[in-house]
Residue, then its C-alpha position, 0 to 999 in steps of 0.5 A: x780927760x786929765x788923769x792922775x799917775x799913782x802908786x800904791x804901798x802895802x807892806x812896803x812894797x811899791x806897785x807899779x803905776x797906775x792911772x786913776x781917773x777919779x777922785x781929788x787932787x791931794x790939797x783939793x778945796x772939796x776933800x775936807x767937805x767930802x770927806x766930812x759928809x761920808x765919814x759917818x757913813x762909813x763908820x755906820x756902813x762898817x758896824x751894820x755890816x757886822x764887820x770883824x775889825x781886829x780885838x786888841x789885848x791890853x794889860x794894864x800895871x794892875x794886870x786887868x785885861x782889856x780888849x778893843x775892838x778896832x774896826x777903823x783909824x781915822x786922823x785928818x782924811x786918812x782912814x786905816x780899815x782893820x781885818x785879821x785876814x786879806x779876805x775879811x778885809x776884801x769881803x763885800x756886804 
């Protein structure tokens, strides 16, 4: 079986190698068709679970406040997920 060595980076921090024995090659054919199918999914999974993401306080020139609240950020196929603390983040539903 081939398998693929990987390192993973979280606050510029570097893990030590790991083998990862399932998914797609960076620049694989299926990712972008993948990726299409399960990304409402996902967006749909995370609003029915009552996820907490993170609100964001904005203050325009007219000094009127905003909030947002940011449960996931999405460009091409890579996704960021929003949590305040490591555990809401981690937290199964």
């Amino acid at each position: 079986m081939n398998y693929i060595d990987e390192y993973g980076n979280m606050n510029h921090n570097v893990s030590n190698m790991f083998s990862c024995h399932n998914g797609l090659r960076e620049g694989d054919i299926l990712s972008p068709i993948l990726f299409s199918l399960n990304v409402n999914e996902l967006k749909s999974y995370l609003e029915e679970s009552n996820c907490e993401g993170v609100t964001v306080k904005h203050t325009d020139s007219t000094d009127d406040i905003y909030y947002l609240k940011m449960l996931m950020c999405m460009y091409a196929d890579d996704t960021v997920l929003f949590a305040n603390t490591k555990p809401q983040l981690q937290k199964k539903h």
